[in-house]
C-alpha positions, 0 to 999 in steps of 0.5 A: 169677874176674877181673870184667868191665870196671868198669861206671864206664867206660860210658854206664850202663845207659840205653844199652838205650834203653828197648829199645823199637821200632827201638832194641831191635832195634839193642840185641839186634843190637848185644848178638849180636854182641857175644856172638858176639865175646866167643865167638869170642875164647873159643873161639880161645883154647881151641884155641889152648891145646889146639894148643899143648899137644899140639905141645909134647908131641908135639914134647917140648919139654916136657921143657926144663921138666919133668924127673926127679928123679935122689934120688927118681925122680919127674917134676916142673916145674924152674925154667922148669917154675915160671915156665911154670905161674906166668906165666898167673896173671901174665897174668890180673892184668895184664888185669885190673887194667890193661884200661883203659889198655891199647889194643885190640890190646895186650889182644889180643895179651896175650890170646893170649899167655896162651893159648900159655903155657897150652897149655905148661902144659897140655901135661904132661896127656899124660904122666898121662892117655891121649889117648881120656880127655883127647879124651872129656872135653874133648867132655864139656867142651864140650857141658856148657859149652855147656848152662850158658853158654845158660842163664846167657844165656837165664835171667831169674833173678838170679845176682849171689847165686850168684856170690858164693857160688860165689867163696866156694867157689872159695876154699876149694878153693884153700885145699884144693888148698893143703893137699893138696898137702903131705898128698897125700890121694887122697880130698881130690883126689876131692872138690875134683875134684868141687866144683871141675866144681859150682863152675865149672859155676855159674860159667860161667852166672854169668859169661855172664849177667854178660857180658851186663849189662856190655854196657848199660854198654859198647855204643857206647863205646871199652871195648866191644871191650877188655869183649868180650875180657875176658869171653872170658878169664872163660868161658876160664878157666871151661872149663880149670877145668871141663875140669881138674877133669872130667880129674882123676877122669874121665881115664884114668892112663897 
């Protein structure tokens, strides 16, 4: 997952002020609406990608980009299809590994960018699943989503152990899905389905509790709004994993 801002960059840890007194209530305050921004970029972005997703389907735009194969019969992404399903990853890299020089509202508007061409991207889900299946999972999504971002908020145990494993993890299920795509296994796909909702199940509480901690190091300087929407792209992408991996054994084929 792409990490929070480099902890390097802020006024370290001594920003909590011992969280003593009237300190500690301007830290937690502080710390509450940072959250909430972190949230609220996050959730923005959600709908905004789901938006985008079912008004390209529904308007079939989508088949500028995917098409069929006249020798085989068989739908797929062409060229534009490609550089859609592609250029998020390239979005992700350039957040980052360019956050720190980039200004706010660039980071914004980088944001939001990657989030309308996620939806394009996502908006083929249509042609394979029924609309019930994708709305149903995507409330299981939401609610389950909900449940691991309090705890990671919430818990007083250490998940820095876990993250680390959970990336581990992460990178054998891409090396699976790699596989899988030359070999075709249905079975495989079920279980990197099923791996990959446990994965970023427990990475959508590591990452919140994450957020969390970057806050110390970022409350009161510059980086505070470029950290709230970096951690909004973290928990992004761990919902779409979670909503993705969930759609793969839990949507209905059309």
């Amino acid at each position: 997952m792409v990490n929070q801002v480099d902890p390097r960059f802020g006024r370290g840890a001594a920003t909590g002020m011992g969280r003593t007194g009237a300190s500690a209530a301007e830290y937690d305050m502080g710390l509450r609406a940072h959250m909430l921004s972190v949230y609220n970029y996050m959730m923005s972005g959600v709908l905004l990608t789901g938006l985008v997703a079912l008004g390209t389907y529904a308007s079939g735009l989508w088949q500028t980009f995917y098409s069929v194969n006249p020798a085989t019969g068989a739908m797929g992404p062409n060229i534009l299809g490609w550089v859609i399903m592609l250029s998020p990853l390239a979005f992700v890299f350039m957040l980052g590994f360019r956050i720190q020089k980039m200004s706010e509202s660039a980071a914004q508007m980088t944001f939001w960018a990657f989030t309308v061409v996620m939806g394009l991207s996502m908006s083929t889900i249509f042609l394979r699943y029924t609309g019930g299946s994708i709305a149903f999972t995507f409330f299981a999504t939401a609610a389950a989503f909900a449940g691991l971002s309090l705890y990671g908020y919430t818990t007083k145990r250490d998940l820095s152990k876990l993250g680390t494993f959970l990336v581990m993890g992460l990178v054998g299920i891409l090396v699976a899905m790699l596989l899988n795509f030359f070999f075709q296994s249905g079975t495989l796909a079920l279980v990197i389905s099923i791996l990959g909702v446990l994965i970023f199940a427990g990475l959508t509480a590591h990452d919140t509790q994450k957020i969390k901690t970057t806050y110390d190091y970022v409350a009161g300087t510059d980086m505070a709004g470029k950290a709230a929407i970096m951690g909004a792209l973290t928990l992004y992408l761990d919902f779409i994993n979670l909503f993705t991996f969930l759609l793969n054994f839990l949507g209905q084929r059309e």
